[in-house]
C-alpha positions in Angstrom: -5.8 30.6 69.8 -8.0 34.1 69.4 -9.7 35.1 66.6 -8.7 32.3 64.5 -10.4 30.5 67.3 -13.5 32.9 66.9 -13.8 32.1 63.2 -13.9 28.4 64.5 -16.8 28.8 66.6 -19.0 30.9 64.6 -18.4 28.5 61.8 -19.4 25.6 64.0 -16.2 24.0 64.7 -16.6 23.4 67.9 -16.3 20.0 68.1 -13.3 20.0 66.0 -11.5 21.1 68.7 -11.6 19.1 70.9 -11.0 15.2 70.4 -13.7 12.8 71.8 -12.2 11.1 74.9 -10.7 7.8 74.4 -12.9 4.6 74.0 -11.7 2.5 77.1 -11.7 -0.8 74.6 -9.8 0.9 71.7 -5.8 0.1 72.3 -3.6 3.7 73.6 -2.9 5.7 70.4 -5.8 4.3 67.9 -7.0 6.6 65.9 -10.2 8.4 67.0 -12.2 7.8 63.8 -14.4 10.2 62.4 -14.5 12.3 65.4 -14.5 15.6 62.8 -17.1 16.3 60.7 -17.2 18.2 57.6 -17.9 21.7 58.4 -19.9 23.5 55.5 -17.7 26.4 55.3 -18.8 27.7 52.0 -22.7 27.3 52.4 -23.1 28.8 55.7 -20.8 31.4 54.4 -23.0 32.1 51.6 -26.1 32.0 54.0 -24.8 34.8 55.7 -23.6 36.4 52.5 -27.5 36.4 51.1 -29.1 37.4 54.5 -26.8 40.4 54.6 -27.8 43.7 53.2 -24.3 44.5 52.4 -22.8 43.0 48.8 -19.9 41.5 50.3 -17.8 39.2 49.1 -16.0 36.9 51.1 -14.5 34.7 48.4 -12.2 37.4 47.8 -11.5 39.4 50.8 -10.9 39.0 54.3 -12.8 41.9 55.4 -15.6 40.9 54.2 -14.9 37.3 55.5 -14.8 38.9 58.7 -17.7 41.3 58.9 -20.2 38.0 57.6 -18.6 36.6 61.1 -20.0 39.8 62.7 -16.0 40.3 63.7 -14.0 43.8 64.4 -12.4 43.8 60.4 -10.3 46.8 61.0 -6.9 46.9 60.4 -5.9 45.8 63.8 -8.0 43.1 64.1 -6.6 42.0 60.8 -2.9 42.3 61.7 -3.8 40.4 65.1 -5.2 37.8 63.0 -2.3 37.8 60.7 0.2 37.8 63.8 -1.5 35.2 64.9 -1.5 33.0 61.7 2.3 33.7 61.3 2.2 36.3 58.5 5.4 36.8 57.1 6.7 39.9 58.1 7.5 41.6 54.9 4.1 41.4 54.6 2.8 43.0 57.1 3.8 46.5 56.9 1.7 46.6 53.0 -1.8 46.2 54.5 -2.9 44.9 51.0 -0.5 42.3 50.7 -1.0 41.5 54.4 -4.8 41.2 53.5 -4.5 38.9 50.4 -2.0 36.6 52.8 -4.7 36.5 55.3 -7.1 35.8 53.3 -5.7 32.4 52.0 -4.2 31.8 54.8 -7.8 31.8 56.6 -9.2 29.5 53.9 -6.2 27.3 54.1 -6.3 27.0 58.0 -10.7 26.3 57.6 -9.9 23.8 55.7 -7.2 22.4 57.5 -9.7 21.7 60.4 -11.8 20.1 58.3 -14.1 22.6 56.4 -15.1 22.4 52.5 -13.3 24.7 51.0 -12.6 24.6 47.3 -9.6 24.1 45.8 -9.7 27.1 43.6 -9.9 29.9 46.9 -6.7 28.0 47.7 -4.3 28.4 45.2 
C-alpha cells in the first residue's frame, strides 16, 4: 500500500497484516479470533514525541506525525500519502486543507487496523 504501509510497520502493525493461516480443525470461513492485537498507537507515539528534541506535536498535525516516524514529511510525500488514502480532490490543491484531511484520515485508518486512538483525534 506505501507509506500508509510504512506508518504500519514503524507502529508495529505488522502482524495486522497479515491473517494467521487457517487452523486445519476450525470449519472454512470461521473467524480467525483475536489474531490482531491492540497496537498502542498513542503511547509509542508519545515515546517518540518525549525522546525527540523537537516540540512536535503529532496530535495535531501530520507533519509532525510523520517526522516522529522518521518519514520524508514534505509536501510530496504528503500528497502521495493523501493520494493514496483517497483525498478528495478539492482538497488537494489547498495544502492546509489537504494536511488537516490527512491527518484524520491517518488516525482514522490506525485505528481502523486496530490501534488505540481516541475518539476525540477522530471527530
Amino acid at each position: 500500500m506505501g507509506l500508509f504501509s510504512t506508518i504500519l510497520e514503524k507502529l508495529g502493525f505488522g502482524g495486522a497484516q497479515a491473517a494467521p493461516a487457517p487452523d486445519a480443525s476450525a470449519p472454512a470461513g470461521a473467524p480467525a479470533g483475536q489474531a490482531i492485537s491492540m497496537v498502542d498507537v498513542v503511547g509509542q507515539l508519545e515515546q517518540k514525541a518525549v525522546a525527540n528534541p523537537q516540540k512536535l506535536n503529532w496530535k495535531t498535525s501530520i507533519v509532525d506525525l510523520m517526522k516522529l516516524l522518521d518519514m520524508d514529511s514534505g509536501l510530496a510525500a504528503r500528497k502521495e500519502l493523501a493520494t493514496e488514502l483517497g483525498c478528495p480532490a478539492d482538497k488537494m490543491g489547498d495544502s492546509a486543507q489537504m494536511n488537516m484531511w490527512l491527518h484524520k484520515a491517518v488516525l482514522a485508518r490506525l485505528a481502523e487496523n486496530g490501534g488505540n486512538v481516541p475518539a476525540d483525534l477522530l471527530d
